[in-house]
PDB file as gemmi writes it, atoms N, CA and C in Angstrom:
CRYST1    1.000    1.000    1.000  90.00  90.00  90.00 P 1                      
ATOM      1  N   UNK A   1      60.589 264.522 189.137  1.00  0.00           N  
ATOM      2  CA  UNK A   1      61.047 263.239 189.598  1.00  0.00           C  
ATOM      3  C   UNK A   1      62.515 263.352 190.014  1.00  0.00           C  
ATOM      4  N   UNK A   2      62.972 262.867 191.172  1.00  0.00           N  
ATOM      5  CA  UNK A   2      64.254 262.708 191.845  1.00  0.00           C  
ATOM      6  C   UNK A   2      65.124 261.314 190.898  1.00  0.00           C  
ATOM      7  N   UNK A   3      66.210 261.990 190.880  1.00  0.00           N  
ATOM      8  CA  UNK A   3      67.274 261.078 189.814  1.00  0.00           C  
ATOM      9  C   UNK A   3      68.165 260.554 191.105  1.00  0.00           C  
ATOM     10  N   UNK A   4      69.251 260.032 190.605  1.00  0.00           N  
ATOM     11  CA  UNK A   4      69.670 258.346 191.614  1.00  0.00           C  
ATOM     12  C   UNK A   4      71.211 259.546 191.648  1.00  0.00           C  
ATOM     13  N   UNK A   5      71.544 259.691 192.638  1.00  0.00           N  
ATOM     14  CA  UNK A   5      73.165 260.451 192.909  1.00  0.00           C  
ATOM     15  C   UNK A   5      74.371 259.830 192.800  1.00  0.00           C  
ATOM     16  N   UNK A   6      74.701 259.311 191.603  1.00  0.00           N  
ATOM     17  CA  UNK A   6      75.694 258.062 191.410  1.00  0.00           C  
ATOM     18  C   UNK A   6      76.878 258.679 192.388  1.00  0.00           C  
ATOM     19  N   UNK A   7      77.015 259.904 192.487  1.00  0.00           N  
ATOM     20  CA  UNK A   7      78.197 260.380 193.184  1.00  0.00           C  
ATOM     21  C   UNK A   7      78.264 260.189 194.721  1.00  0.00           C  
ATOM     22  N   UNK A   8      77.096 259.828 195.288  1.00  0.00           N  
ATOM     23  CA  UNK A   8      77.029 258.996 196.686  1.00  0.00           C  
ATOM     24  C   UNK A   8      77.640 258.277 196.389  1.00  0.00           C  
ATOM     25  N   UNK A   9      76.924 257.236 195.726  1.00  0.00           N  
ATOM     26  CA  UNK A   9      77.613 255.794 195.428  1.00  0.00           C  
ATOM     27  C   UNK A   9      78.429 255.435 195.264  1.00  0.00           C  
ATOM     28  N   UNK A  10      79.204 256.221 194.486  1.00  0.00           N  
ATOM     29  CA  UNK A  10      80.354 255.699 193.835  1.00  0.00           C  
ATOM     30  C   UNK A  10      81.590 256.374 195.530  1.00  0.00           C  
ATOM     31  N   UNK A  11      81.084 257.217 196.190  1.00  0.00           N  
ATOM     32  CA  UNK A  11      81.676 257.343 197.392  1.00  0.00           C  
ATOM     33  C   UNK A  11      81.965 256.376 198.271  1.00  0.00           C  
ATOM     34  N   UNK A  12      81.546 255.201 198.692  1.00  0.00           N  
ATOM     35  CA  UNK A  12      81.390 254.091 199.296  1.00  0.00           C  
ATOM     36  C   UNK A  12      82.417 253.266 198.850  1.00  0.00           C  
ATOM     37  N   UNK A  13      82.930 252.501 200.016  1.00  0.00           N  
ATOM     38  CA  UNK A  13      84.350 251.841 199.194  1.00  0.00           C  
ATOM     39  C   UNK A  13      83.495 250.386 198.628  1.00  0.00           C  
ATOM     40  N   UNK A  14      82.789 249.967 199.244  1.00  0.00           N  
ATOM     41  CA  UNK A  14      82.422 249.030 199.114  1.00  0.00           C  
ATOM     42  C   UNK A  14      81.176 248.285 198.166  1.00  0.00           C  
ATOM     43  N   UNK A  15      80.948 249.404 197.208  1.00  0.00           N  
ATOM     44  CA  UNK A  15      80.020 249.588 196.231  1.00  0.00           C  
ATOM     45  C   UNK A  15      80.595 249.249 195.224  1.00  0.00           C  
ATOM     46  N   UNK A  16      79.547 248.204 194.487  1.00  0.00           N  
ATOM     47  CA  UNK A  16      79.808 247.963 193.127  1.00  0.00           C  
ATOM     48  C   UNK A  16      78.442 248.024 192.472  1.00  0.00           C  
ATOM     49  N   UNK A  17      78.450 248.725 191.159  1.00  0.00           N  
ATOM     50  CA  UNK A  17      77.149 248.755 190.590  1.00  0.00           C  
ATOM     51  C   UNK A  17      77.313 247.850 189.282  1.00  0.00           C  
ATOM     52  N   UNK A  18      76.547 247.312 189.291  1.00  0.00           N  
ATOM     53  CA  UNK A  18      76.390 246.022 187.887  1.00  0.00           C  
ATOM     54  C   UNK A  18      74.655 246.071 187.386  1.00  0.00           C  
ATOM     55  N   UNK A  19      74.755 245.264 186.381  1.00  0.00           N  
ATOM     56  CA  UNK A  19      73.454 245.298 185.908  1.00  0.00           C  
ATOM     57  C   UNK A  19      72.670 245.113 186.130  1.00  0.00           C  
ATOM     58  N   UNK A  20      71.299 245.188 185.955  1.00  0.00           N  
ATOM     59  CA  UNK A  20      69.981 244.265 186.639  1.00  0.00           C  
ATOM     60  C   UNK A  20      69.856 243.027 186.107  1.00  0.00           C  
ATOM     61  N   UNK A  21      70.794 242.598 185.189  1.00  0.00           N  
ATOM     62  CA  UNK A  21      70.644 241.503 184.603  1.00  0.00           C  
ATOM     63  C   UNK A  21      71.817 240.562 184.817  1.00  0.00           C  
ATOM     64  N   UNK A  22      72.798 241.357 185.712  1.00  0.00           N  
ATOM     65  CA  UNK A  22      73.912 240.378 186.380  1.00  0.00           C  
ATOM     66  C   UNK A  22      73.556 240.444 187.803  1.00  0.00           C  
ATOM     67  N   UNK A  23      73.081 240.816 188.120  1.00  0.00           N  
ATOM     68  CA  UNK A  23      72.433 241.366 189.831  1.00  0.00           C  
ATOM     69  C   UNK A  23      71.306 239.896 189.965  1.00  0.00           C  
ATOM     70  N   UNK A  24      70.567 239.879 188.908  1.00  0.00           N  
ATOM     71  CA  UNK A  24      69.243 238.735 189.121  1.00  0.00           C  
ATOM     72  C   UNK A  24      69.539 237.285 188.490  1.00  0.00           C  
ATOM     73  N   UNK A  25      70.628 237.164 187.824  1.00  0.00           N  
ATOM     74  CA  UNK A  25      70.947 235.960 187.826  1.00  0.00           C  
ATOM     75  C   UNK A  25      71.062 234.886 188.622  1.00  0.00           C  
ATOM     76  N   UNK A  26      71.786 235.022 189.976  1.00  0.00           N  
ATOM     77  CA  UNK A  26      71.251 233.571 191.132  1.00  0.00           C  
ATOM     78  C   UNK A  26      70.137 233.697 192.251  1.00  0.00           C  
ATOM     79  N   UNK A  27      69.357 234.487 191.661  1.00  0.00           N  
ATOM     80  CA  UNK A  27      68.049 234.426 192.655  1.00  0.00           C  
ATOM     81  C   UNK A  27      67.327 232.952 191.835  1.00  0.00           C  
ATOM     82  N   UNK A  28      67.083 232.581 193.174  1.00  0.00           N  
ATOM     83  CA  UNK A  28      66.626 231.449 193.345  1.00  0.00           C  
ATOM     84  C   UNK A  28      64.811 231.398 193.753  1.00  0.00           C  
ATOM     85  N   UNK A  29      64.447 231.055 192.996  1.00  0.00           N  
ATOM     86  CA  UNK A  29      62.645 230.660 193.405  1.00  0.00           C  
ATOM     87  C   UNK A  29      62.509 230.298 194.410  1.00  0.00           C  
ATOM     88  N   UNK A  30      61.276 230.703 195.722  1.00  0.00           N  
ATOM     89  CA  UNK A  30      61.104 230.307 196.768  1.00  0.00           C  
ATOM     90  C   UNK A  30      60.023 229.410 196.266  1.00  0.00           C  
ATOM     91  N   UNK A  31      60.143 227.922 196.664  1.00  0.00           N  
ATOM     92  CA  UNK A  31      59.165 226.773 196.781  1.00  0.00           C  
ATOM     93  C   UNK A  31      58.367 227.076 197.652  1.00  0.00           C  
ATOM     94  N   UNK A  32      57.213 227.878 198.008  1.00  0.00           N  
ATOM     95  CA  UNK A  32      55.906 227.707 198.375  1.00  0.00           C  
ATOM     96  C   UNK A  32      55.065 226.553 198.446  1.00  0.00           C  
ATOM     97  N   UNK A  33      55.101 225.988 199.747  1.00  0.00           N  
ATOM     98  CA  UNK A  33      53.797 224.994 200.154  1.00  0.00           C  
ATOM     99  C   UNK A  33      52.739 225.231 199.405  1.00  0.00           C  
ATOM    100  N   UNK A  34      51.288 224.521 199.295  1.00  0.00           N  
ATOM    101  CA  UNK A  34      50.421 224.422 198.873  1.00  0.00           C  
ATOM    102  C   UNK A  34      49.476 225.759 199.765  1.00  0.00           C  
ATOM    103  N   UNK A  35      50.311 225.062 200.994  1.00  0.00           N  
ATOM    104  CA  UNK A  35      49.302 226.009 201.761  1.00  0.00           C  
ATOM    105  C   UNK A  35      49.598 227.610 201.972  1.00  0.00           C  
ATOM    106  N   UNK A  36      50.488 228.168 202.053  1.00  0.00           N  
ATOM    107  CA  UNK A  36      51.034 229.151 201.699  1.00  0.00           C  
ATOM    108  C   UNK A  36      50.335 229.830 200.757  1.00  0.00           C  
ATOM    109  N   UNK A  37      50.325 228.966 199.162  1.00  0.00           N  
ATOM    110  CA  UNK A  37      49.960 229.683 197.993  1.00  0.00           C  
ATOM    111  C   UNK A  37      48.173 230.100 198.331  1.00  0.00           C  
ATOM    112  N   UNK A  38      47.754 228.513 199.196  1.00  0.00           N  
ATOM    113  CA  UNK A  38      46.386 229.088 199.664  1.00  0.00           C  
ATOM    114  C   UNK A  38      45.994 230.258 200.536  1.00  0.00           C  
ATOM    115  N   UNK A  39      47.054 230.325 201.270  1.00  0.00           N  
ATOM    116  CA  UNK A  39      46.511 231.922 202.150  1.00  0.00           C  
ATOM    117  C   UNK A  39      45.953 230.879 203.736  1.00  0.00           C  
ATOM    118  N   UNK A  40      46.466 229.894 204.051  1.00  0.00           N  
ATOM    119  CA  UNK A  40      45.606 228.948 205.172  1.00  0.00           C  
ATOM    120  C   UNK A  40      46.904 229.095 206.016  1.00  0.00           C  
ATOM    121  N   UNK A  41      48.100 229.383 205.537  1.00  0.00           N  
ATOM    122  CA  UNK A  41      49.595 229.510 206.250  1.00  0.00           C  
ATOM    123  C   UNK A  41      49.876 231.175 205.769  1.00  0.00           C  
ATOM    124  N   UNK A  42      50.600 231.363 207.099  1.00  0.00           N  
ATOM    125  CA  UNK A  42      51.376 232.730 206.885  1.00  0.00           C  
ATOM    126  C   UNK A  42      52.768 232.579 206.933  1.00  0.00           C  
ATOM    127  N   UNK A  43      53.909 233.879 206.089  1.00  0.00           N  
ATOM    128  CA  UNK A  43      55.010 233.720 205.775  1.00  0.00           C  
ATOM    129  C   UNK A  43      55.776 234.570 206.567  1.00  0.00           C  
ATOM    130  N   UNK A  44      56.372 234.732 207.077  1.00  0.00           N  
ATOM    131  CA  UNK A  44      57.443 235.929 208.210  1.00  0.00           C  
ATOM    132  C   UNK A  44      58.578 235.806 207.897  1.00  0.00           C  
ATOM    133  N   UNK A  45      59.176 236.948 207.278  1.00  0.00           N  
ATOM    134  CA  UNK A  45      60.529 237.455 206.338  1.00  0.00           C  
ATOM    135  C   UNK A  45      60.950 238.235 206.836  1.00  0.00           C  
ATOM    136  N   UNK A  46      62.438 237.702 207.482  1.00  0.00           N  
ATOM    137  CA  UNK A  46      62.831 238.906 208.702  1.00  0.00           C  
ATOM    138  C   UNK A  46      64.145 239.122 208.249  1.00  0.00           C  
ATOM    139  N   UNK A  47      64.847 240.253 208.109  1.00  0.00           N  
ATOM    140  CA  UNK A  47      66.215 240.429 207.878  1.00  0.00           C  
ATOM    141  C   UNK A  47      67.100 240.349 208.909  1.00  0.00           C  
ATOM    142  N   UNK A  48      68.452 239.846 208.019  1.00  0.00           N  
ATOM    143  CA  UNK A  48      68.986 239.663 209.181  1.00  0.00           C  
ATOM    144  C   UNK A  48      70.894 240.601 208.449  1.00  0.00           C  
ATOM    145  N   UNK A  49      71.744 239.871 209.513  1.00  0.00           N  
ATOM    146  CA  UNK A  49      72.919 240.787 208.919  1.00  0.00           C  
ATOM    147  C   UNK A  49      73.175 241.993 209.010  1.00  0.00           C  
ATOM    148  N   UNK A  50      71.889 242.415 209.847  1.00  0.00           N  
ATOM    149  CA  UNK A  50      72.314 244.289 209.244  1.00  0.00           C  
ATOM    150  C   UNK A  50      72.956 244.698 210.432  1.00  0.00           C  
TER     151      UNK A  50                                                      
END                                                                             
């Protein structure tokens, strides 16, 4: 199994590594329609920013 190269990371000026448990604190629940949860609507999740 391949391990994580903190020494990339920590190369990057703009990197900060924090916890998974300070990282998931303001994720916010997506409210799903009824119909959605039914599968009768589709969802399209497009990134953006990059």
């Amino acid at each position: 199994m391949m391990k994580l190269d903190v020494k990339k990371i920590r190369k990057e000026k703009n990197t900060v590594i924090v916890s998974s448990k300070e990282s998931l604190k303001d994720i916010e629940h997506i409210q799903w329609s009824k119909d959605i949860i039914a599968g009768s609507k589709k969802v399209e999740i497009k990134a953006t920013n990059r």
